[in-house]
N, C-alpha and C positions, 0 to 999 in steps of 0.2 A: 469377483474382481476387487481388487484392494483400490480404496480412495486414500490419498494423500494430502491429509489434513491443508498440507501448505498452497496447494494445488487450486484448492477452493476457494479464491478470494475475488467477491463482483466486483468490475469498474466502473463508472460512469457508463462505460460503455453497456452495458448488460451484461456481460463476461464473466467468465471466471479465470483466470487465470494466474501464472506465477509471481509471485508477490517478490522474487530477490531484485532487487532492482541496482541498490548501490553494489559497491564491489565486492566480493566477500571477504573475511578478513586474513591479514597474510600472519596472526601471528597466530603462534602454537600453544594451546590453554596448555596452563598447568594442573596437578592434582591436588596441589594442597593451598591452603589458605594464606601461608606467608607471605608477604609482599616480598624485601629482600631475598639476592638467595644467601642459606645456609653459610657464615664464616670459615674459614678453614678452626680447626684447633688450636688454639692459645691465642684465637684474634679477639679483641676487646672489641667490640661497637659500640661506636660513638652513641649515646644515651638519644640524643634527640630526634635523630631521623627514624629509630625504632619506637619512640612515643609516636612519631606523628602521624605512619603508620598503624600502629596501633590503636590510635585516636581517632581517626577518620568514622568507623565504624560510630563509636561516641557521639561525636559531632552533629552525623546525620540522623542518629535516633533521639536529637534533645531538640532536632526540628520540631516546633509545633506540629499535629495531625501524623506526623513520619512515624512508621514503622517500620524495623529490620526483619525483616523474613527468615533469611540466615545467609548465609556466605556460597557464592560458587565456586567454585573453578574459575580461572581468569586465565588470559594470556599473558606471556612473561613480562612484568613491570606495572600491571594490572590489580586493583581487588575487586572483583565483582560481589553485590548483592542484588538479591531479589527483599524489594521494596512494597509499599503500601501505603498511599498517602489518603487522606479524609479531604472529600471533596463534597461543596454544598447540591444538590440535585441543581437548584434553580441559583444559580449569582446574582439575581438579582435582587434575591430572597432568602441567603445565606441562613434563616434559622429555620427554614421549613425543609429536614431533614438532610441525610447525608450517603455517600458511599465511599467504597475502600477504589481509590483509584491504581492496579497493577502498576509498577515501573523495575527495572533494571538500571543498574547504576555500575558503571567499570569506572572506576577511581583511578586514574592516573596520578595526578599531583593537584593541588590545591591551585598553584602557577600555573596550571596550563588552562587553555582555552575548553570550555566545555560545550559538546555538537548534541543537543535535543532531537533526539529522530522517534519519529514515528512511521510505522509502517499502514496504521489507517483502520486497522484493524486489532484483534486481540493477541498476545503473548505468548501462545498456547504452543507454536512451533518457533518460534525465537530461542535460538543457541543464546545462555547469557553472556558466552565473550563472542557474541558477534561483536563486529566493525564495522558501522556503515563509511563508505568512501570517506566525506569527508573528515572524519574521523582520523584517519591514518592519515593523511595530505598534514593536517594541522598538530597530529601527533598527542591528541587531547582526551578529557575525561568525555564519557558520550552518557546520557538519560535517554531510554529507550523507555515509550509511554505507550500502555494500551489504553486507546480509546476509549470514551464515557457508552455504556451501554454494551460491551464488548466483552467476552471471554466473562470472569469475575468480576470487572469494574461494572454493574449494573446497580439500582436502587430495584428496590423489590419494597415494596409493590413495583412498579414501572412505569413512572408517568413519561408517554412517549413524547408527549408536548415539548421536555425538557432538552432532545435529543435534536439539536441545530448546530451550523457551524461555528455560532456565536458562543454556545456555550462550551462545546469543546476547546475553543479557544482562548476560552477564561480558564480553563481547564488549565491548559499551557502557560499562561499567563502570572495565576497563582501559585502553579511548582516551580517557576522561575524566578520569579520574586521570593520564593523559600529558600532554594536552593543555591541563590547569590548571597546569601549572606556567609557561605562557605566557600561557594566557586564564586572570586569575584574578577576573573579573568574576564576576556571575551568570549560571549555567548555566539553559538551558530546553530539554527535549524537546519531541518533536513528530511526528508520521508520520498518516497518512491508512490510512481501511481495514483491512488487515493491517497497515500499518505504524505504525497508531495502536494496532491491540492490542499489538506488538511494543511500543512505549513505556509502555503499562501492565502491560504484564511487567516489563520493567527497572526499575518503578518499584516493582514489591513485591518484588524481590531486592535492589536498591540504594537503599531510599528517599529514602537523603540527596544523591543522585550530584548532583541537580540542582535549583533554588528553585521551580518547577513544571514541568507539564506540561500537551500540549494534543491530544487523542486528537479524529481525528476520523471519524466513519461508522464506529467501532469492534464490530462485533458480541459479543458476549458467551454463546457458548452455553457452558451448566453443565450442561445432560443431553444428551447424544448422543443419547437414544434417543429424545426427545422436540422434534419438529418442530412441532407440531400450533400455533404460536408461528407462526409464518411461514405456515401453511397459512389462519392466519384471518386476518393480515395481508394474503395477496394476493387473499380475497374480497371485502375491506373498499374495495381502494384503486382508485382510479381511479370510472369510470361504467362501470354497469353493461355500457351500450354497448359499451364499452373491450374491459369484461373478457371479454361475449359473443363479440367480435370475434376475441380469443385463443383462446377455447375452439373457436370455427368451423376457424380456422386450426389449430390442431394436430389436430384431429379429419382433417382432409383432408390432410396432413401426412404423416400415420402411416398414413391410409386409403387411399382414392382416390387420392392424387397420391407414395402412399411410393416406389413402384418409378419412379416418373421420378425422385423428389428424392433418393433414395442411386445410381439413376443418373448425375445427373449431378457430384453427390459425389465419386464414384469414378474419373468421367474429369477432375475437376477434380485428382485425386492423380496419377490420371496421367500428368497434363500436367507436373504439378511434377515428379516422379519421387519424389513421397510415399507412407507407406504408411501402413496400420493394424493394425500386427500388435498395439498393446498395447490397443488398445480391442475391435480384433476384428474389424471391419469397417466397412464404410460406412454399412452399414443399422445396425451398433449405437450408430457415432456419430450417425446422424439420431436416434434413437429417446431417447438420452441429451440432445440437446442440444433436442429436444420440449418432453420433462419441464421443463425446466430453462427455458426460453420467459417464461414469466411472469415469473419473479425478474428474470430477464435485462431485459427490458423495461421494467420498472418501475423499476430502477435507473436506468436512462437518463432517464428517463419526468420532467419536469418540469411541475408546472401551468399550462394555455396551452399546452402542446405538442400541435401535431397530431396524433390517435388516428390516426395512416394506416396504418391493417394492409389490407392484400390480403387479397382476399377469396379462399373457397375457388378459385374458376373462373380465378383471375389469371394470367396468360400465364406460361408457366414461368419465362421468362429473368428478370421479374420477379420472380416468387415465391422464386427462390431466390438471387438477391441481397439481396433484403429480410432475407429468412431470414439467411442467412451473415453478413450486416453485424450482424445484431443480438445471435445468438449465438456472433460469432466461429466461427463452424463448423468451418472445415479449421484449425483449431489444434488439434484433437484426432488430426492426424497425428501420429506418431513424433513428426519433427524437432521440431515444436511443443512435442510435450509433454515431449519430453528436457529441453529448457532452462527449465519448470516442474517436473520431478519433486521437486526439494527445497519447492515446495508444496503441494503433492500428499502428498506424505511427512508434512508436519508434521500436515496436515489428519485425517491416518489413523493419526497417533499421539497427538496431545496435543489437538489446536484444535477437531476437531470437523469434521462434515459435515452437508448437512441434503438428506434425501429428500423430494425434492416429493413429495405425495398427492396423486393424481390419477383420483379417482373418472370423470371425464368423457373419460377413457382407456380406459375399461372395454373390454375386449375386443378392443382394438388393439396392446395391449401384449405383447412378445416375449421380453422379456430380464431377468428378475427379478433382482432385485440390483445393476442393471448400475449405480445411482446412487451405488455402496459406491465408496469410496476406490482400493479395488482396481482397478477400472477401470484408474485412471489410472497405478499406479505397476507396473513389471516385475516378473513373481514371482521374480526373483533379489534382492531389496529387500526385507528381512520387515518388516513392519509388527504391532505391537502396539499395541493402544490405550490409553491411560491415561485410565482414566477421573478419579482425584483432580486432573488437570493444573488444569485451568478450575476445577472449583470451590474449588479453595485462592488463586486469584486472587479470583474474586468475595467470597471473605470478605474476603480483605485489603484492598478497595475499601471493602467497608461496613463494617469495621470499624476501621482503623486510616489507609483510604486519605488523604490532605491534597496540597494544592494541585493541583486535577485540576482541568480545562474537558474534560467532553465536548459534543460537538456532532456533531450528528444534523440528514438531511432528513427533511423529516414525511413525506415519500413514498418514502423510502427503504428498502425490505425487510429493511435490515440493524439497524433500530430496532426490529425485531419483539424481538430481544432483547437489551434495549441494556443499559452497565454503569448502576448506579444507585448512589444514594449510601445511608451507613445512619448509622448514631446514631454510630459510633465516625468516622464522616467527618471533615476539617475542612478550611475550606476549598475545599471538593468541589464542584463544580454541574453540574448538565445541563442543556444547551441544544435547543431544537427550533428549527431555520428553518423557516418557514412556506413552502409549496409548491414546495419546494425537495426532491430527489434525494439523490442519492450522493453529488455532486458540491456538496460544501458548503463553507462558510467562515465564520468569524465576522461576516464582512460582510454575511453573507444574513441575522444574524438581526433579529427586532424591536428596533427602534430604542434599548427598554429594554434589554434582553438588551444588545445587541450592548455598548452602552457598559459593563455591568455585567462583560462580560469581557472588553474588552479595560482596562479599570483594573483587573482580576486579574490578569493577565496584565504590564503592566508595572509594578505592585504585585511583583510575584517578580522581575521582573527586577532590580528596585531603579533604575526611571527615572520619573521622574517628569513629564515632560511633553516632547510630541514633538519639541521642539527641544531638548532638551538635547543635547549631545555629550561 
């Protein structure tokens, strides 16, 4: 069975799921590196706009710490490079050591507003002429950053201690402060999922770094110990139909059909020459990724979308591709889960986990605890949890937070606990798309909405109407 890299990405929620969140981009890469296009014959071009273009590349490699990678492909009016910035492990400690932090840079114009997105995670499936939404709305340069501890951005040795929201968003902090002295337009964040709460971190450590931001499908958990938020979330959504369908299938899952389905689990590792030493088994990853079933599903799950669950008696070969596809399943190998542990890790110290309740498991169930963090991450990695991490965010949303767009699908699991605004707000708004998923965008919402933010949105930027340049 092929795994897709892009496929594997955990949420607060314990998940894994599809990481596209903003919209994707509407423009068409080019193949070669020149910004203008080609003149006709016997056209003279003006000297300066071809220096400055050709300067740009200049510019951002005589940044301190900045290195050029080399040049991509870009969409038309674009130059992309793939970047490398020098970041201290500890800020607070700037001479005890360093790493090469990944970024992507599409150069538009020096004049136009530049959108910071992160997607929360590493670089490794990121198109370089992606566009996140805001991006096109504002018509601007965008810094695409892989996370500290992520993809290549790692320090080796590895001090995990180092790996907080706080420091990722000095992380943020100081390539923004590098990179205004080039782009000194309006700045806007941006990231989807995990890397839309990444954005609302950076924004209550750096409030001023940037003229707004736009968080999307961000979840918001403030009590770890309390899930019971999401548990009446996944009773509520869908038809009942739907959700009977789900409870048929993990019942048969875990029951009657467990020892063929971590059967065939196991010779799927196999084959790969994967293993499960950090979950534990084959039958503990079925049993973990069961639980997990509903959330998983519903995230994908848009209104209109065919409820096509296999029923219990479904041919194997069926049943457990259905299965795999939808909970990423053999990614709870090693391999898989090595190049997530710095998710994993966040999740079991600051961000939060959420254990499905599973009353209709009753007495199928083998492995208590196994939905705790620890699963996932090696006992040579300590884990401590913070419990003050989130709720000192959630206050500073409601009460001092300004110039926020969240946006949420109304069927999306991750709105069970979503950020909210409060008296001390300004500025601040939440959006709901209507029958819309995980996978959202400004563009999905109502007609009012949708215009209401995106004139926030390039209200911060400081543009004012889409033609402008």
């Amino acid at each position: 069975m092929k795994i897709t890299r892009q496929l594997c990405l955990p949420l607060l929620l314990t998940g894994l799921l599809a990481s596209a969140v903003a919209a994707p981009s509407t423009a068409t890469a080019r193949t070669g590196g020149a910004h203008p296009a080609t003149a006709p014959p016997g056209t003279v071009r003006p000297a300066a706009p071809r220096r400055a273009a050709d300067d740009i590349r200049a510019r951002i490699a005589a940044l301190p710490g900045m290195r050029v990678v080399k040049e991509n492909p870009a969409p038309a009016g674009y130059r992309s490079f793939a970047l490398v910035y020098r970041q201290p492990v500890d800020h607070r400690h700037p001479g005890r050591g360093s790493f090469e932090q990944r970024l992507s840079l599409l150069h538009r114009s020096t004049a136009r507003p530049m959108v910071l997105y992160t997607g929360g995670y590493d670089l490794n499936t990121r198109d370089p002429a992606f566009r996140a939404e805001p991006t096109t709305i504002v018509d601007g340069n965008q810094i695409s950053v892989e996370q500290r501890y992520f993809g290549t951005s790692r320090p080796h040795p590895t001090d995990w201690s180092k790996l907080d929201i706080r420091q990722a968003a000095s992380d943020h902090h100081r390539l923004i402060r590098a990179l205004k002295t080039v782009y000194r337009a309006a700045w806007i964040s941006t990231g989807g999922s995990k890397g839309g709460m990444a954005t609302v971190y950076h924004r209550r450590f750096y409030p001023h770094d940037v003229a707004g931001s736009v968080a999307y499908s961000a979840p918001n958990n403030t009590d770890d110990r309390d899930d019971t938020a999401e548990d009446r979330f996944l009773q509520r959504v869908g038809s009942p139909a739907c959700r009977s369908a789900l409870t048929a299938l993990q019942r048969a899952m875990l029951g009657t059909r467990r020892a063929e389905m971590a059967g065939r689990l196991a010779r799927w590792a196999a084959d790969q020459g994967s293993t499960f030493h950090t979950v534990g088994s084959a039958d503990r990853a079925l049993e973990l990724t069961v639980l997990e079933l509903p959330l998983l599903f519903w995230m994908q799950q848009e209104e209109g979308d065919d409820c096509a669950i296999p029923g219990p008696a479904a041919p194997g070969d069926a049943l457990f591709t259905w299965f795999a596809e939808k909970t990423m399943l053999p990614a709870f190998s090693d391999y898989h889960l090595a190049a997530m542990t710095a998710s994993y890790y966040q999740l079991g110290t600051q961000l939060g986990q959420v254990a499905m309740a599973a009353p209709q498991l009753a007495g199928l169930l083998r492995y208590p605890g196994i939905q705790e963090m620890r699963t996932y991450v090696p006992r040579s990695i300590p884990l401590r949890f913070q419990p003050e991490a989130m709720p000192d965010i959630d206050r500073w949303v409601r009460h001092h937070g300004s110039e926020l767009l969240f946006v949420y699908g109304e069927r999306d699991p991750a709105r069970a606990e979503p950020f909210r605004t409060g008296r001390g707000s300004r500025d601040a708004h939440v959006y709901l798309a209507p029958h819309t998923s995980h996978v959202v965008s400004i563009g999905k919402l109502a007609p009012r909405d949708r215009a209401r933010a995106t004139a926030a949105l390039r209200r911060w930027a400081g543009v004012d109407s889409p033609t402008e340049s």
